[in-house]
N, C-alpha and C positions, 0 to 999 in steps of 0.2 A: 652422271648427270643428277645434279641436284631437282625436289620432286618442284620447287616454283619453275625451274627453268623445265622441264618435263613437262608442265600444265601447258605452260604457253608454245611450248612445240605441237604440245596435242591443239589448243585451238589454233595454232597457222592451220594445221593441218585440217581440222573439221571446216575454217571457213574456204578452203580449197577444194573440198567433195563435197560439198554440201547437204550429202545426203551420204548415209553411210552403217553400218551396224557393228555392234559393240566388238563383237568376234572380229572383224576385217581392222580395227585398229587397235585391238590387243595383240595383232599378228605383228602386223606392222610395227608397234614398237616393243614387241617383246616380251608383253607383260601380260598379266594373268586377265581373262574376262571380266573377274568382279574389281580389279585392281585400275583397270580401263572403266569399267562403272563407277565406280569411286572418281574418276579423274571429271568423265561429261557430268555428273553430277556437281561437283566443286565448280568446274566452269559454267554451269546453269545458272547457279544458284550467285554466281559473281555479274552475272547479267550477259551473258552468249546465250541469244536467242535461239533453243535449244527447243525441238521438242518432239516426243517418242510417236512411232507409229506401231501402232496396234496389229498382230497376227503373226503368220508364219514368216511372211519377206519382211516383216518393220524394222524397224532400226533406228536413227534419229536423224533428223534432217533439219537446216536453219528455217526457221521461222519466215513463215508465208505474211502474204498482205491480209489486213484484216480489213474491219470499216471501224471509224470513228465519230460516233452522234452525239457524244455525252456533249452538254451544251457548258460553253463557259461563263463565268462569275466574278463580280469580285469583291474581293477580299483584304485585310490589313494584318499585314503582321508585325509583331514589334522586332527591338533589334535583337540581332542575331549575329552570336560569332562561330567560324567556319575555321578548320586546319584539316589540310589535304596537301595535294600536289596540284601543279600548275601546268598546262602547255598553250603556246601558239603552233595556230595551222593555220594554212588559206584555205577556202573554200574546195579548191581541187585537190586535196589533199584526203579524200574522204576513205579510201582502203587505209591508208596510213592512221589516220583517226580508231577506224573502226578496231584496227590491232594495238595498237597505246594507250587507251581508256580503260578498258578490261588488266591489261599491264599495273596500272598504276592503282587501280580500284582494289587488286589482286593484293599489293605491296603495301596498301594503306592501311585494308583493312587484317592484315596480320599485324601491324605495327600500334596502331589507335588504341584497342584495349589495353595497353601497353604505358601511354600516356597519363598525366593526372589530367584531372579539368576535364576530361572528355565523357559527352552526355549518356549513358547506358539506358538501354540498350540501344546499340548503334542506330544511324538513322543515316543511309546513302543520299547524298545530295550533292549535286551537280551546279554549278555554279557558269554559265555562259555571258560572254561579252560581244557581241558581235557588231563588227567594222564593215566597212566594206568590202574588203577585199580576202579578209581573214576573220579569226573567233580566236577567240581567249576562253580557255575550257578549265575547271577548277573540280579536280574528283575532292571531296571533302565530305567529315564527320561536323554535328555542330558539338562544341564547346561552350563551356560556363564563361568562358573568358579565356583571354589570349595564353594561351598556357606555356609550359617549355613543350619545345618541338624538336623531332629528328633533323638531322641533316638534309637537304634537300628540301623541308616542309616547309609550306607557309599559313600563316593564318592571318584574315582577314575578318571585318566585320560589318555587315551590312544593317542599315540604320533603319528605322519602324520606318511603310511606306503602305502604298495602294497596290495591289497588282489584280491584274486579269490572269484567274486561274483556270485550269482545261485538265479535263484527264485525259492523257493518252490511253487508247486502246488499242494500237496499231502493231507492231513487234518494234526491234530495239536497232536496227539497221538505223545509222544517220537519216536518210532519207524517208524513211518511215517517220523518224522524230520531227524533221523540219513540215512533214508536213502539217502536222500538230504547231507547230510553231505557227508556219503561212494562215491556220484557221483562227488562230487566238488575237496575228495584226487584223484580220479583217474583221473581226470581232471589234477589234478596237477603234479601227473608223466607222464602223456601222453605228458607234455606239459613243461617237464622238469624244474618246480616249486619248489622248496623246501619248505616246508610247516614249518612256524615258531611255535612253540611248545611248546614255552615260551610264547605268546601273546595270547590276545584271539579274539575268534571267536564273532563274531557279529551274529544276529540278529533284522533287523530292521522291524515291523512293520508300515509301509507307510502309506498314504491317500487309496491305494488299499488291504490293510486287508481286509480280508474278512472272519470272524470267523464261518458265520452262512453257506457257503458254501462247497463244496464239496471236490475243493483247494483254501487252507486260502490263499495262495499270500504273500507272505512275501518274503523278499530277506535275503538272509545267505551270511554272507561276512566269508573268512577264511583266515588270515594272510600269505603271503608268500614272500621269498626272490626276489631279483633281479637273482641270481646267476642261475647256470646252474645243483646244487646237490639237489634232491630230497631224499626228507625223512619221508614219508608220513604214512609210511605202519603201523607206531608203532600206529598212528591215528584212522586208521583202524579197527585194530585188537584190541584194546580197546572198538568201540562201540561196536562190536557184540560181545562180552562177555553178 
């Protein structure tokens, strides 16, 4: 078994026990204690909500609910080009999400530094499209410009705009993140934002990520108008489906 396809068997397997110690999944697959430390580590640091318990029974277990205060803002950024991977899901499709994003984030970022045109040092960013009934998910590096890409890869490029920004402090579970998302629409009718719904949402993974912690840190940018019409709610009512 090659060692990418050995990571993603080890996190099926970690988000199945969810609680677990290093010893009890080095047995299980065979492999040496620090050789299994070495693996929940790689997965950590790839964004599996991961994070160690202290003393004699510890061991590591997925990431608990946190609370989220930090207050959102906003902000202009200019344009910006993006090359990653791409998927569609429906909204119930969220175990299946949660095991293909780490997948593809896994596979990108071996491949990226690899690339010309691509921005060092890496910079994870998340690109969202959300419909009604489904989301259009975009794992991606930013680029100087459309570069040559692998097979399978796309690059796209998003034009200077307005967005309402928010840090997440929550852990990295879909439902965790959306509800970051629900605080940042309501933010935006409060604040008589009209939320663009044709563009997409951002997430940017910073220098303060922090995967192995309790809130991963990350900042969620959401597209929005200049104007004074809000239109947010259809946003909304799509993630809680």
């Amino acid at each position: 078994m090659s060692k990418t396809n050995r990571l993603l068997a080890v996190m099926e397997r970690v988000r199945l026990k969810r609680s677990f110690t290093v010893q009890e999944l080095a047995d299980e697959f065979q492999v040496s204690y620090r050789t299994m430390l070495r693996y929940l580590e790689e997965l950590s640091t790839l964004g599996v909500p991961l994070y160690a318990i202290p003393g004699r029974k510890g061991g590591f277990r997925m990431l608990e609910k946190s609370h989220s205060t930090y207050p959102a803002e906003i902000v202009h950024l200019p344009r910006r080009t993006y090359i990653g991977y791409c998927f569609q899901a429906p909204y119930t499709a969220k175990a299946e999400t949660e095991l293909l994003a780490p997948r593809l984030w896994m596979q990108l970022l071996l491949e990226a530094p690899h690339l010309p045109g691509i921005k060092l040092p890496l910079v994870k960013t998340a690109l969202a499209l959300f419909e009604r009934d489904s989301f259009l998910y975009y794992v991606t590096v930013e680029a100087t410009s459309a570069t040559v890409i692998a097979n399978n890869m796309t690059a796209l490029s998003l034009p200077a705009g307005c967005y309402v920004k928010k840090s997440h402090m929550l852990g990295l579970e879909l439902a965790e993140v959306t509800k970051t998302y629900e605080e940042i629409f309501a933010w935006a009718r409060q604040h008589n934002r009209e939320v663009q719904s044709k563009q997409f949402c951002m997430e940017i993974y910073g220098e303060n990520f922090n995967p192995k912690g309790q809130a991963a840190n990350f900042d969620i940018y959401v597209p929005v108008m200049e104007s004074q019409n809000v239109d947010s709610a259809s946003f909304v009512e799509a993630l809680q489906q």
